[in-house]
N, C-alpha and C positions, 0 to 999 in steps of 0.2 A: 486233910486236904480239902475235903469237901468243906466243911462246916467254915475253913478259911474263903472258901472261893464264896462260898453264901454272904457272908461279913462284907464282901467288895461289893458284890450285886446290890447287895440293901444300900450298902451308901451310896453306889454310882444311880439309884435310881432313887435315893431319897435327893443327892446333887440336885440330879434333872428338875424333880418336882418342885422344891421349894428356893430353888437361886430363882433372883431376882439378875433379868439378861444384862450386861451393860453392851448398850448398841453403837453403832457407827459411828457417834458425833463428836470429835475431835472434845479430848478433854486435856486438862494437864495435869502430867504422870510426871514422879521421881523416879531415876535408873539408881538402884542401890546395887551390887556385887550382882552385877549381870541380870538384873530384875527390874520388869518395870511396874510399877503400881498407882491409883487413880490418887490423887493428890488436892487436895482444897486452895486455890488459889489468893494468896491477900494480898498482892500488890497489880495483880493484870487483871484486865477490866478488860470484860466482852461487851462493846458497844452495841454490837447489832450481829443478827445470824439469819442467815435466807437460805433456803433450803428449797431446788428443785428434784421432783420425784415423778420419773419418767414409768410411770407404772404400765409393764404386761403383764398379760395371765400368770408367767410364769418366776417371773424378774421383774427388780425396778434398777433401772438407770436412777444414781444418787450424785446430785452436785450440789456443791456445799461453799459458801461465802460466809467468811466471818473478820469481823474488825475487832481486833483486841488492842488494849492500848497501857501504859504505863503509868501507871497513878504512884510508884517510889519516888522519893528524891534521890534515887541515884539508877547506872544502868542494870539492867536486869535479863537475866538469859531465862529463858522457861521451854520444858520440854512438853512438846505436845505429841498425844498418843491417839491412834484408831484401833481398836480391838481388830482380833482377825476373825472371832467369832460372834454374832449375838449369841447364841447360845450353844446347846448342843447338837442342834440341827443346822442352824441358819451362819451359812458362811460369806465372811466380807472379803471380793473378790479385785484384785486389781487396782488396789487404792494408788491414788496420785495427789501430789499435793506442789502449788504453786506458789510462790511469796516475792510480790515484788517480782512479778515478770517472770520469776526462776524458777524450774522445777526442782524441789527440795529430792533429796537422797533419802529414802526410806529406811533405817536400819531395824531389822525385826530381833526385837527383844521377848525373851522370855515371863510368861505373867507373873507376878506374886501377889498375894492377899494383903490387903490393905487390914491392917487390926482394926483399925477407926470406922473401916467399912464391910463389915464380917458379912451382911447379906446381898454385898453388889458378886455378881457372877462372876469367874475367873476364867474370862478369854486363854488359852493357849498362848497366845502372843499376842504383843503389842507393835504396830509400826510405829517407828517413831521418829519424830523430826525437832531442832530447835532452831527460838527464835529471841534474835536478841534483840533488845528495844531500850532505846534512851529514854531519860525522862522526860514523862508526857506525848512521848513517842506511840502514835497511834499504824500499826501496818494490818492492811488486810492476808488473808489467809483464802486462799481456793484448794477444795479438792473434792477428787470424783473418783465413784466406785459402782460395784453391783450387788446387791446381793439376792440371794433366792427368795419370793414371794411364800409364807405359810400358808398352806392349805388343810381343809380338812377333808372329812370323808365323803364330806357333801358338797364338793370344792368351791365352798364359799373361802375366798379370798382374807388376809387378814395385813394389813399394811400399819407398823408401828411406827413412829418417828417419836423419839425419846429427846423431849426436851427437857426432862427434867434434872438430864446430866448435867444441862448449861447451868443449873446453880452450883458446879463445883467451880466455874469462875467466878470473881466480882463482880458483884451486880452495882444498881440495878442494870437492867440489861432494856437498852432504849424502845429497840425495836427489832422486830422476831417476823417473816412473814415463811409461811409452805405453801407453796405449789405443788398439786399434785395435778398430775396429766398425765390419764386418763385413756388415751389414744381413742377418743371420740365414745368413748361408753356412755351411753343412754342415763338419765335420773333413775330411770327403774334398777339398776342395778344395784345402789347404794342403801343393803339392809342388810342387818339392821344399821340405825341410825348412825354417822360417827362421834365418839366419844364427845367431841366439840362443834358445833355447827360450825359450817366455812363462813368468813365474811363475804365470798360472793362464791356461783358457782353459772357457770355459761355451759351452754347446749353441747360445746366441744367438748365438754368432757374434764374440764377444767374445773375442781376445786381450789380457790383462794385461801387462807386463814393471817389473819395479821392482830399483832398485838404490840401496845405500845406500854413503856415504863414497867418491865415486868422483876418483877422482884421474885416469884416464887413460878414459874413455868410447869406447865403437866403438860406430861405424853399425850401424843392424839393417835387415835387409832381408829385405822381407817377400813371398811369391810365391804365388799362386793360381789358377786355373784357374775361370772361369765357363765350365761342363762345356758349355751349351747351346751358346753362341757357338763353344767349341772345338772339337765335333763338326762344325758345319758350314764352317767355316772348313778344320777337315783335310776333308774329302770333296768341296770347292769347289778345293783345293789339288790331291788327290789324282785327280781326275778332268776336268782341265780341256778337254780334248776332248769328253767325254761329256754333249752337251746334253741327256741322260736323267735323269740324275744332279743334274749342275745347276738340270732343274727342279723336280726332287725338294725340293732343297734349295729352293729359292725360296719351293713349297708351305708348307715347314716354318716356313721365315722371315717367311710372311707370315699365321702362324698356319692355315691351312689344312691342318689334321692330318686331314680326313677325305680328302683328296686325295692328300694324300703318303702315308697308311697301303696307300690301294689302289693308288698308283703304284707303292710300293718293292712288292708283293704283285705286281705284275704284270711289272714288271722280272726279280724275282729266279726268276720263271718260267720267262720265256725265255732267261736266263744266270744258270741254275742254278751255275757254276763263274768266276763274276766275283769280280774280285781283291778286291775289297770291301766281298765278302759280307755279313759280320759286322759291317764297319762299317755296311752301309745297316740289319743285322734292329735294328741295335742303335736307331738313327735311328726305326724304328717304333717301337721299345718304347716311347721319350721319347712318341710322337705319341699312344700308349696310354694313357699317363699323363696327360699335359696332358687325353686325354678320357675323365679319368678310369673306366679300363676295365683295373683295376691286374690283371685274371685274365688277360686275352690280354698285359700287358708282363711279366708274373713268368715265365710259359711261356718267352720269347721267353730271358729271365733267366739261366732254368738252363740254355739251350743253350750260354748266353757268358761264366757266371761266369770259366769257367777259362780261357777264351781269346777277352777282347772287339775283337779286334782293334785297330785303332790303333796309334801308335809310342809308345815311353815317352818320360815317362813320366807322357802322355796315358793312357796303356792301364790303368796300374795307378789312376788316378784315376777311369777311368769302373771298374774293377771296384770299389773301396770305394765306389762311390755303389750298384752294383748290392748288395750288402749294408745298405747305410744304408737304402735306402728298403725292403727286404726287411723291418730293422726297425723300421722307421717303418710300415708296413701291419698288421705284425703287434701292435704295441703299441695300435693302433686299434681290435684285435679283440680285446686282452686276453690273446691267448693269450703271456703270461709266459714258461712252462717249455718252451715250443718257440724263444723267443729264446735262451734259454740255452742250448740245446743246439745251435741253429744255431750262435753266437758261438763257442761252445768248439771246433766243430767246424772253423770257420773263420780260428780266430784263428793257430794254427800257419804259414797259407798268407800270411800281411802283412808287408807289407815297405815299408822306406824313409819312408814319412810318418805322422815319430814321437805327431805330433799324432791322426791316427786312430787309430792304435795302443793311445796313455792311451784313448782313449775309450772302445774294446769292452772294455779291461781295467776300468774302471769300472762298465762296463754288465753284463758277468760277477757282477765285485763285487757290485753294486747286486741284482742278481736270484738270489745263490746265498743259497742258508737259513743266517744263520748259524752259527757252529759253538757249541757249549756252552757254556758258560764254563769255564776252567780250572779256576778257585777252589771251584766248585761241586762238581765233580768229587772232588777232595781232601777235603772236606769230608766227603761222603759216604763216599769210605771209610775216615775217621780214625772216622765213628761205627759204618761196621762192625766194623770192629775192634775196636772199644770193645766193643763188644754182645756179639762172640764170647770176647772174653776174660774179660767177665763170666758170660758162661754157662756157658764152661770153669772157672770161682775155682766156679763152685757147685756144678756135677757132682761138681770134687774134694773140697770141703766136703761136700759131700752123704758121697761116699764114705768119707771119715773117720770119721762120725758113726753109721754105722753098722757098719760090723766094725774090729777090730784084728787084726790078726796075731799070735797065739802058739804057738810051738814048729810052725807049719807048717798052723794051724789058723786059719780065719777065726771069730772068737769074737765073738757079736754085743757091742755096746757096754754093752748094757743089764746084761747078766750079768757084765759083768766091775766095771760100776758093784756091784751087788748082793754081789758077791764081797769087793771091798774095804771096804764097809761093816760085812758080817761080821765080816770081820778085826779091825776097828776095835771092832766091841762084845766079841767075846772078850776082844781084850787089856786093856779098859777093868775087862771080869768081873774076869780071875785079877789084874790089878794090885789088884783092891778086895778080894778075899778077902790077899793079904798082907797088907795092912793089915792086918787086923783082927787078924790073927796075931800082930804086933808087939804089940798093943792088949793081948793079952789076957797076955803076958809080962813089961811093965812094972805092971801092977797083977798 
């Protein structure tokens, strides 16, 4: 009996270990003798799939839009499935599905193994709905679910969206966009990196990702750090004998920050050289804030920008937060050109979460004075130039018009005018006196 119940244990945890999850996103399944299983699609074409992901700490709101269409020459009925589990943990709650204005009737089917697919995961059951479509018959498909957030011991956050199921439809697959929100989480949260950078990402909290023409789709996965819960979680972890500490944290957790602020104050007192120093000043600054008293947390700030204790890469998330809300106090006050010169100052020392990164390069951007315009620039000294080369053509005109040059002599213009005039009426005299000399010969 034992040696059989050992035999179940090993597989049920070799199962967990090595299945590959099949997650949420509506795929299409064949129902054989009450079984439903992941199926390869050759005549339905997914044209496009959008995916909004309402992410809390604890759960994400999942709503889901897809256009599949009929590429047979003739009609065609196709059954589409939602697993009930990602995996052995992670359950999909409350699925719903729309088509055409109607909310579709969910029948839950039992899973079966796909032989073609021995390392996709086998959900417990399948929801399942059909839909039938003429040829070149294109309908969209909406549906919405929840499922629980992974976490680990460090509750850093772990958010998958499994796009790679969408190659068991007909591709290519046009366009593919995720939304993830965020409910106003800070850039510092976002470490380590996710699997795909977003094609945009805004202050609310809002990761974008879009992709167009996609033939072969990868999962993205997405990782975050709710800094509150993370801190007391490491110092609940790292101090599990110390009922000091412990109540420290409790204080904190059950919002009582004027307790906890004088607790850690009187702790760090009397074990001025505790290993945890910096994780507890740091625990007060939060307690600061929360009552809102941001001049004793900014103090505490600049003792731990460069060294906030914690392990990474926890550590480097609570120091971009100690930044972020440095500029988030300071933009409150206005004071601009002192962001600026913090950020430049700081921006050198960042590392690893590229998402914060774009943001102080932005914030730079956004607050440095323009620079000139090029065009303008050229402009101006194509007309100085102009200016100077006309007023050079005139000096030298000018100079012309006043002297010539003769035999070594600068001889003003006017006299040499008056000179040749002369000239001119002499020879005009003695030509008019030969005549007359002629005149007087012939008669």
């Amino acid at each position: 009996m034992r040696k059989r119940l050992f035999v179940w244990v090993t597989i049920f945890i070799c199962a967990f270990v090595f299945a590959i999850p099949a997650y949420a996103i509506q795929v299409p399944v064949e129902i054989s003798r009450r079984r439903a299983y992941p199926i390869q699609s050759d005549n339905i074409t997914l044209v496009s799939f959008q995916a909004t992901l309402r992410v809390r700490p604890t759960f994400t709101a999942v709503d889901t839009s897809m256009v599949i269409r009929n590429d047979g020459p003739s009609e065609a009925s196709i059954t589409v499935g939602i697993p009930s589990k990602y995996d052995d943990i992670v359950a999909v709650k409350q699925p719903s599905v729309i088509v055409e204005g109607q909310s579709q009737r969910l029948t839950t089917v039992r899973a079966a193994q796909n032989p073609e697919m021995p390392d996709m995961f086998l959900p417990p059951n399948w929801s399942t709905f059909t839909v039938k479509l003429a040829p070149g018959q294109s309908k969209a498909i909406k549906s919405s679910f929840t499922i629980d957030n992974k976490s680990d011991q460090t509750e850093l956050r772990t958010i998958y969206v499994p796009l790679r199921l969408l190659s068991l439809w007909k591709g290519p697959i046009n366009y593919i966009q995720v939304i993830a929100d965020l409910d106003f989480y800070p850039p510092y949260v976002f470490e380590p990196n996710p699997s795909t950078m977003p094609s945009e990402y805004d202050t609310g909290g809002r990761l974008i990702w879009r992709f167009l023409d996609v033939r072969q789709a990868e999962d993205l996965q997405l990782y975050f750090y709710p800094v509150e819960l993370a801190v007391a979680s490491y110092l609940k972890q790292k101090a599990q004998n110390n009922t000091d500490v412990i109540d420290i944290v409790k204080s904190y957790e059950k919002m009582d920050y004027d307790d906890a602020v004088a607790s850690i104050a009187k702790f760090l007192e009397a074990n001025p050289s505790f290993e945890l120093n910096n994780e507890l000043k740091y625990l007060k600054a939060l307690c600061h804030m929360e009552l809102y008293q941001p001049g004793m947390a900014f103090e505490i700030f600049d003792q731990l920008q460069a060294s906030p204790g914690f392990e990474e890469p926890l550590s480097n998330v609570i120091r971009n937060k100690i930044i972020y809300d440095r500029v988030s106090l300071l933009k409150l006050m206005g004071r601009e050109q002192e962001i600026l010169d913090y950020l430049k100052g700081v921006q050198p020392s960042l590392k690893n979460n590229a998402i914060f990164i774009k943001w102080v390069e932005d914030e730079i951007k956004r607050l440095s004075p323009p620079p000139p315009p090029p065009e303008e620039l050229e402009e101006t000294d194509e007309t100085a130039d102009d200016q100077t080369e006309s007023h050079n053509s005139v000096e030298t005109n000018d100079d012309n018009i006043e002297y010539v040059h003769i035999l070594g002599y600068d001889v003003p213009v006017e006299l040499v005018f008056i000179g040749i005039l002369l000239l001119i009426i002499i020879m005009y005299m003695i030509r008019r006196r030969r005549n007359k000399r002629k005149k007087r010969y012939i008669f």
